[in-house]
N, C-alpha and C positions, 0 to 999 in steps of 0.2 A: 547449601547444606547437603553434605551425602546422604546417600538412602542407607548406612548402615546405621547415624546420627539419627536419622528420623526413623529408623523402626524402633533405638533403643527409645526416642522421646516417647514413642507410641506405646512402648511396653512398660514403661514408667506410669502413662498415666494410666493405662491398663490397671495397673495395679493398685493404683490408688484407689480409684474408682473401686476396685473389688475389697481394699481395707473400709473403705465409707460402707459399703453393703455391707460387713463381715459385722463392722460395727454397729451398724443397725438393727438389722435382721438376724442376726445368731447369738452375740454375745447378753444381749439382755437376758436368754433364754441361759444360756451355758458363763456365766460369771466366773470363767477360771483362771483370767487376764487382767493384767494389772494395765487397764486403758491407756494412762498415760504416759509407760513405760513404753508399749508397741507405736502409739502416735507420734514419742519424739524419736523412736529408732525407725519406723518407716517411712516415715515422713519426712523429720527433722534429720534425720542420716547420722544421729546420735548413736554408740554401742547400746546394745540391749543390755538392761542390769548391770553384772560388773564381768561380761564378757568381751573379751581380746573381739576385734575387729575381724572378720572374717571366720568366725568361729561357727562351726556345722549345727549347735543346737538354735542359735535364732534363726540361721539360713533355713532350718527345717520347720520350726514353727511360724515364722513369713509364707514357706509354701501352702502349710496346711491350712490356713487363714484364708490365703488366695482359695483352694481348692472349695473347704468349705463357703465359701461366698459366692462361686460358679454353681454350686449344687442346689441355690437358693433365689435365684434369679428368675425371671418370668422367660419364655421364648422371644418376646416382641422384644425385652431389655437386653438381652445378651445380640442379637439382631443390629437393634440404634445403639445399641452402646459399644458395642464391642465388636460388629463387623460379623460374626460368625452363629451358626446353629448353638444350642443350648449343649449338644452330646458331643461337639467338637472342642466346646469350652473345656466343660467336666473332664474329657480326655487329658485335654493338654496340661491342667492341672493335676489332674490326679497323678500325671507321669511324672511329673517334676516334685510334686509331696513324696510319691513311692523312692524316686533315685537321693531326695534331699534327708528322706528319714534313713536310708540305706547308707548315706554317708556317714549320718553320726550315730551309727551303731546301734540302733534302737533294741535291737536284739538281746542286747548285753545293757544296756545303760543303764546308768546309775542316774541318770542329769533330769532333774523333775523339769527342765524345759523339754526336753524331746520327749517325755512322756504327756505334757501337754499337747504338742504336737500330734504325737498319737493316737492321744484320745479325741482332738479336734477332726483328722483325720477319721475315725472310725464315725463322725458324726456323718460327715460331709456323704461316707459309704454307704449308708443308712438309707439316705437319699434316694440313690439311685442303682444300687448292686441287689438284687435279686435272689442272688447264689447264698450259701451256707456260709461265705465268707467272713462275714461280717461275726456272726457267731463266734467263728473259730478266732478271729483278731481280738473279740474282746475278750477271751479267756487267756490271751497271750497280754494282752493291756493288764489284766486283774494280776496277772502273776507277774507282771514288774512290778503294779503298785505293793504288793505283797512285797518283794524284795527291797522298796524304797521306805517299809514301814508305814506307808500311808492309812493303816487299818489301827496302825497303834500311837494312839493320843496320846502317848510318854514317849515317841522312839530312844533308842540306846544312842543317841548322838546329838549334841549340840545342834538346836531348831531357833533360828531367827525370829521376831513375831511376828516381819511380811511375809517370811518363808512357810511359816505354820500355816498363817490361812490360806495361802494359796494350796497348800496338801490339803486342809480340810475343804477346799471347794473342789479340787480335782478328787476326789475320793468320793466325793456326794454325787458327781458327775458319772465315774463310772459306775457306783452303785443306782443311777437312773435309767443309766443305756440298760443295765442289768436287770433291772426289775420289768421296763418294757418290754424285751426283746421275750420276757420271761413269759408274760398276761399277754403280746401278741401270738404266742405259738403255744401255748397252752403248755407250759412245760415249766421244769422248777427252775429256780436262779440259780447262779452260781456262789452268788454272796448270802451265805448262809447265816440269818438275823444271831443265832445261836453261838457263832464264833467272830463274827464283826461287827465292830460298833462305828456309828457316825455319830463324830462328834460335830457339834451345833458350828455352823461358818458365822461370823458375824453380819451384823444388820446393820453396814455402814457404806459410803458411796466411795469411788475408785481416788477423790481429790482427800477421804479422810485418812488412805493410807501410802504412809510413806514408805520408800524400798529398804530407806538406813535407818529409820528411827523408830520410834515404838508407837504403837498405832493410838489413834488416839480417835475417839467416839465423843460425836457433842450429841445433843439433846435432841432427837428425834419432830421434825415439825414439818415433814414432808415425808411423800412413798420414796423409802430406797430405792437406790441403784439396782439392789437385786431383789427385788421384791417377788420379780416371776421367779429366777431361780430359786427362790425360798419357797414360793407355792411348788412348785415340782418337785423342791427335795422332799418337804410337807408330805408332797404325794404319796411319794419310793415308800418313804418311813412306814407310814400309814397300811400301804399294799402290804408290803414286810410282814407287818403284827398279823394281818387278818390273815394273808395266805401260807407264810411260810411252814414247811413240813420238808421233812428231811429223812431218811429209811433208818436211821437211829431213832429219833424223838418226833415227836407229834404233838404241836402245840395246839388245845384245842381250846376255843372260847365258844360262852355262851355270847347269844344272841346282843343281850344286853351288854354286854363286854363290848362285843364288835360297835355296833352300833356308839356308846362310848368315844371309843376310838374314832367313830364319824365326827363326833364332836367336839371332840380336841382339835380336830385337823379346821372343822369353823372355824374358832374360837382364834387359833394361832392363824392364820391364812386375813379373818375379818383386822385382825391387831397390826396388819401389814398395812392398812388400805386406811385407816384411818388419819383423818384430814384429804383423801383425796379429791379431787375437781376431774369427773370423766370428761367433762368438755374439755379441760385445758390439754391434758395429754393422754395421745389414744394410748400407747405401753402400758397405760396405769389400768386405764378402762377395760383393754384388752385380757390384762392381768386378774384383774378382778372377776370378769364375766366365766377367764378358763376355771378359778378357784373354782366361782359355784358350780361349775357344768364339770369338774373334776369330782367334788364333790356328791354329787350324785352317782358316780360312775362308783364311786369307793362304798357308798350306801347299799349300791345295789352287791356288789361283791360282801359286805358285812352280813348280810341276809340269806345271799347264795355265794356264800366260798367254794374257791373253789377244788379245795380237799374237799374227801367224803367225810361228810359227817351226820351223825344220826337228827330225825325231825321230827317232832312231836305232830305235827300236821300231816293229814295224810292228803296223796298224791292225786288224788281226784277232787281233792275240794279247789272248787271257784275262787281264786284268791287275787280281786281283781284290784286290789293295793298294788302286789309285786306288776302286774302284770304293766300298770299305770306308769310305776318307779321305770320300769325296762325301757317303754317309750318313751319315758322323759329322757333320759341317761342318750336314748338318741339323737331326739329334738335339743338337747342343749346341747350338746355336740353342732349341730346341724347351726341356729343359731349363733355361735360363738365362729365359726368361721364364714360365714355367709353375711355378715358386718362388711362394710367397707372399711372400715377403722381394722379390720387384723389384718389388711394385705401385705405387710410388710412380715409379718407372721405367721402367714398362710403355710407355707412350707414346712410346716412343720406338723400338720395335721397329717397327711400319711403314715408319720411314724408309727401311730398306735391308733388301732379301729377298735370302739368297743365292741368286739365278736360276740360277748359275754350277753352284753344285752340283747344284740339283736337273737341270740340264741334262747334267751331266756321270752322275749316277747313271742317267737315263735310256738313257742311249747305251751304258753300258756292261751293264745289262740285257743285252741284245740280246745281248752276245757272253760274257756270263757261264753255266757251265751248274752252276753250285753252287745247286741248285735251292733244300737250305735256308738258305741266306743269303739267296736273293732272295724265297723267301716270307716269312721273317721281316722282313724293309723294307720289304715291299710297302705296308703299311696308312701308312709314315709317308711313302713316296713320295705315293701317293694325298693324307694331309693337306695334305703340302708344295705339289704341286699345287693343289688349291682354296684355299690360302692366294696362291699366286701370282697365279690368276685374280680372286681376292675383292681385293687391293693394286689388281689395275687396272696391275699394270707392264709398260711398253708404250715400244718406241722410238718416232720419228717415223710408219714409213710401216706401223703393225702387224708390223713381220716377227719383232720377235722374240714378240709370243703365236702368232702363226702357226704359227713353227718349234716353239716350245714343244707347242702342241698337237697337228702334225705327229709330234713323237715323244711323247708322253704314248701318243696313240694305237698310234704303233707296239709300245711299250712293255705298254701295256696286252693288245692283243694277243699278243703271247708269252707275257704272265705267264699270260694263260688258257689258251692252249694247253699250256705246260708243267705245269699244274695238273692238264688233262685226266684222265691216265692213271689219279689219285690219288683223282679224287673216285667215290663210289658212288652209281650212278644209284638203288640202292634204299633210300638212307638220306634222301634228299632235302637232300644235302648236309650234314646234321650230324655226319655221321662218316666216318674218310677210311679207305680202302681197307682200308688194315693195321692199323683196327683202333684206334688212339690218340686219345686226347682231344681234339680240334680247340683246347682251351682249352691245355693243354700243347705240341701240333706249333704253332699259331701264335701261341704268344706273343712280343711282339717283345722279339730280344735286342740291345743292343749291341752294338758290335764287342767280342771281345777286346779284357783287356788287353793289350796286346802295344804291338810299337813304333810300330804306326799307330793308336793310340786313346787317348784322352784317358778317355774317361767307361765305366762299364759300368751305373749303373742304370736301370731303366725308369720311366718317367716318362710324362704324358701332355701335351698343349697344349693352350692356349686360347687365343677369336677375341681379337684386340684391340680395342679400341672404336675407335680412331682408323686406321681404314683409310684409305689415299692412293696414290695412285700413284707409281711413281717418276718422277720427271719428265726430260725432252728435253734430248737435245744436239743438236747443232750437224754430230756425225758419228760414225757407228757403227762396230763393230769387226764383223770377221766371225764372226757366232753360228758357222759350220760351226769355226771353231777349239776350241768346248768338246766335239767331237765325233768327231775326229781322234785323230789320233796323240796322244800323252805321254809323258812321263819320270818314270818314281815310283822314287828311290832307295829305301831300306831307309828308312822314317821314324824321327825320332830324338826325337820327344817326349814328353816322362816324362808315367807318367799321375797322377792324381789321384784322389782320390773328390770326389766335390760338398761343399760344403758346405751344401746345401740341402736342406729338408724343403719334399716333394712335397705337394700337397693329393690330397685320395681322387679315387679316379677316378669319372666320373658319368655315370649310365646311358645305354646308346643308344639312341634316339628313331627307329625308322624311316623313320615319314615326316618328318623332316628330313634326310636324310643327308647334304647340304651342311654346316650347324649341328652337327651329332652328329660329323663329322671332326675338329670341332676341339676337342672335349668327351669322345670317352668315348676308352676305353683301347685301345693296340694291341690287347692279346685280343679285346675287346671287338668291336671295330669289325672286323679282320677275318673274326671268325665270322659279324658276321651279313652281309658283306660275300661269305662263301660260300653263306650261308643265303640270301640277297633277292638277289645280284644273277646269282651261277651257277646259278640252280635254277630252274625253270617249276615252277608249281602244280601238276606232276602229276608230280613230280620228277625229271623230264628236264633233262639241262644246256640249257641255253641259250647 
C-alpha cells in the first residue's frame, strides 16, 4: 500500500473517530443536526439532504463538526487517539472549518447549512479563543440569522416542516451563545427579548423526524433526544425575562414575578425527566442534575438581577438566605461537574462561571457574623475564586477582575480576622482554641436541607482541561448591583439528593496550592490552608 493510500486511510479514520465524539459529546448539548442525515453522508458516503455531490455547504459543516469535536477531547485522547498535542489538533481543524466556511461564502449565504456550520464553528471558538473574537463572529452569525428570517416564525417564503425545526433549533442555539457570552462578561445581549421571539423546538428524537415528510410525534414514554437542549434553551428564555433591559425600555419585575419565572423553568425542565432511570443513562442524569444546579443560578439572578433596581431591604442587614442561595449556586456547579458520569460533558463547563454568585457570596461575607457558616464555605470560595481567575473572565476595560479581586481581598481579609480569636498560637495552627479536630470544625457542609437548598453532600472539584475566557460585549452592566441591596423571599425549591457518585478525594500537594484548589477536599484544603497559610514557622499567626 503506498504512504499516500495509508495517510488518506489514517485521515478517514481520523475523522470518524472525531464524528463519534462530535456525536457524543456536543451534539446532545446543541441539537441543531439531523443525526441521521450526517451519519449516512459521513459515514455511509451518502449526499447530505438534497445536495449535489461535492457541494461547499456539507464540505463545510463536515469541517465544523471535525473542529468542534478537536476542541472537546481530553490531552491524553487526542495523544492515543490521534497521534498529536490537543492545540495542534484544534489548529489543524480550525484551519480547514475557517478555508471550508470561506468557500461557501458564509459572508453572504443564504444556505441554513453553512449557517449551521457557523454556528457550530463559533461553538468549537468558545472553547479555546480568548480574544474578542468570538464576540464579534457571533454578532456576524445573528445578522445572517436575521437575513434567513430565523427570528420570524411565519418567514415570507415557503418553510418545509424538517426545515422549520431545524431554524427553530439553530435560532435557540444562537440565542444561548448569546445570552451566555452576555451573564459571562457582564454586559447586555445582542438578542433583544423586546424584538425577538423563540418559538418552542419540538420534544421529539432524531429517528421521529423525517427530511421529506411531515414529522410525526408518538407518545412521549422516555427522556428526549434533546432533553438537555431543552434545559438550556429553558435556561436563555428564563435569563431573557429576569435580565433583559435595553436604553429604550426597562422591564422591571417584582421579586415575586422573578421568582415565578424560577418556577416555570422547574416545572417545564422536571416534565422533561419524567420516567427517567439515572442508572441506566448518564446524558439523562447528567441532564437533570445541570437543570437543578441551572436552576439555582437563575434563583439567585431573580433576587439579585442584574439591572439596577430599587430594594426595600436595606444594605446592612444580615441576610443570610441570599448569602446560603450564592454558595449553593457554586457548590451545585461544583458537584455537577466533579461526577464521573459528566466526563463526556465536561467540556463544557468553562463556558460560563457563575461570577454572579461568587461576587454576591463575597459581599455578603462582610456583613455576615455566622462565623460557622462562613468558615465552612470559605475553602469552596477560595476554589471558586482561582477557578474565576484560571477562566480568564474578564469584561472589556478589566473592571470586572478588578472589582472581583477588590473584594476577594476585602473578603479575605475578615475571614482572617474573624478566625483570629479561634486559632492557638501554641499548636501552630493544627488545633483550634476549644480543643476540636480541625478535620471535623472544618469540614465543608452544604447548606441545609431546607427551603433554600437543593443539595447537602460533600463533594470535591476538578480543573477542567478546556479553560477559556468568557468573552466581550459591547456594554456592561454595573458589577456594584451584585453587591447592593436584594430581595430574598422564603425560597421554594424542593430538594433533591444527587444522583451522582463522587470520585475519592485526592491528596493535597503544598506546593501547588493553585492545582491542589481544585483537587483535594474541603477538609483537606482548609486544614492545610490554616496549617501553611495562617501560621509562621515559629508558629506565630501571620
Amino acid at each position: 500500500m503506498s504512504a499516500g493510500r495509508g495517510a488518506l486511510i489514517s485521515s478517514c479514520r481520523e475523522r470518524q473517530q472525531l464524528l463519534c465524539i462530535y456525536l457524543t459529546q456536543v451534539d446532545p448539548l446543541v441539537k441543531i443536526l439531523h443525526r441521521p442525515s450526517i451519519q449516512a453522508h459521513l459515514l455511509e458516503g451518502e449526499c447530505y439532504l438534497n445536495y449535489e455531490p461535492w457541494h461547499p455547504a456539507p464540505a463545510a459543516l463536515a469541517s465544523a463538526i471535525y473542529y468542534a469535536a478537536s476542541c472537546t477531547v481530553s490531552q491524553e485522547t487526542c495523544r492515543s487517539c490521534f497521534g498529536m498535542d490537543k492545540v495542534s489538533l484544534i489548529t489543524k481543524y480550525q484551519k480547514e472549518s475557517t478555508a471550508a466556511l470561506e468557500r461557501a461564502d458564509y459572508l453572504l449565504t443564504d444556505d441554513l447549512t453553512v449557517l449551521q456550520a457557523f454556528v457550530i464553528s463559533l461553538i468549537a471558538m468558545r472553547c479555546h479563543d480568548r480574544t474578542r473574537r468570538f464576540w464579534t463572529m457571533l454578532a456576524l452569525a445573528l445578522r445572517i440569522a436575521q437575513a434567513l428570517s430565523l427570528h420570524d416564525p411565519n418567514p415570507p417564503f415557503p418553510v418545509k416542516p424538517f426545515e422549520k425545526e431545524m431554524r427553530r433549533r439553530l435560532w435557540h442555539a444562537i440565542g444561548l451563545l448569546d445570552i451566555q457570552a452576555s451573564l459571562s462578561s457582564a454586559s447586555e445581549p445582542m438578542i433583544q427579548s423586546t424584538r425577538f421571539r423563540f418559538e418552542p423546538f419540538l420534544d421529539m428524537d432524531d429517528d421521529e423526524c423525517s427530511t421529506d415528510l411531515e414529522i410525526q410525534t408518538s407518545p412521549r414514554g422516555k427522556v428526549p433526544d434533546t432533553a438537555l437542549f431543552h434545559v438550556l434553551s429553558y435556561a436563555q428564555e428564563t435569563a431573557r425575562q429576569l435580565n433583559i433591559s435595553n436604553s429604550v425600555t426597562t422591564y422591571s419585575k417584582s421579586v415575586q414575578q422573578r421568582q415565578q419565572l424560577i418556577m416555570v423553568f422547574k416545572t417545564r425542565t422536571d416534565e422533561l425527566f419524567v420516567g427517567c432511570q439515572p442508572d441506566q443513562n448518564s446524558l439523562n442524569c447528567y441532564a437533570k442534575e445541570l437543570a437543578h444546579s441551572i436552576g439555582i443560578f437563575l434563583h439567585l439572578l431573580a433576587v439579585r438581577p442584574m439591572e439596577n433596581s430599587s430594594s426595600s431591604c436595606d444594605s446592612q442587614v444580615i441576610n443570610v438566605n441570599l448569602f446560603r442561595l450564592a454558595v449553593e449556586a457554586l457548590h451545585s456547579r461544583c458537584r455537577v461537574y466533579s461526577s464521573v458520569k459528566t466526563q463526556p460533558w465536561r467540556w463544557i463547563a468553562p463556558l460560563f462561571f457563575p461570577w454572579q454568585a461568587l461576587a454576591t457570596s463575597l459581599a455578603e461575607i462582610l456583613v455576615c457574623d455566622d462565623l460557622n457558616f462562613v468558615r465552612s464555605v470559605w475553602p469552596l470560595i477560595e476554589q471558586s475564586y482561582e477557578s474565576f481567575i484560571t477562566l480568564g473572565i474578564e469584561s472589556p476595560n478589566r473592571r470586572l477582575q478588578e472589582s472581583m479581586k477588590e473584594k476577594m481581598e476585602r473578603a479575605r481579609s475578615f475571614h482572617h480576622n474573624m478566625l483570629l480569636p479561634f486559632l492557638s498560637s501554641e499548636s501552630g495552627g493544627s488545633t483550634l482554641s476549644w480543643g476540636l479536630s480541625p478535620l471535623t470544625i472544618f469540614q465543608y457542609h452544604a447548606p441545609p436541607k431546607s427551603s433554600e437548598s437543593l443539595f447537602t453532600e460533600n463533594t470535591r472539584t476538578r480543573s477542567t482541561e478546556n479553560l477559556l475566557p468568557c468573552n466581550l460585549g459591547p456594554k456592561q452592566n454595573d458589577l456594584s448591583t451584585w453587591f447592593g441591596d436584594s430581595e430574598l423571599n422564603e425560597l421554594d425549591l424542593t430538594s433533591s439528593e444527587s444522583q451522582f457518585q463522587f470520585e475519592d478525594t485526592a491528596t493535597f500537594d503544598v506546593s501547588g496550592v493553585s492545582e491542589a484548589l481544585h483537587n483535594a477536599s474541603y477538609e483537606e484544603l482548609f486544614l492545610q490552608y490554616i496549617q501553611h497559610c495562617y501560621t509562621s514557622p515559629n508558629g506565630l499567626l501571620v
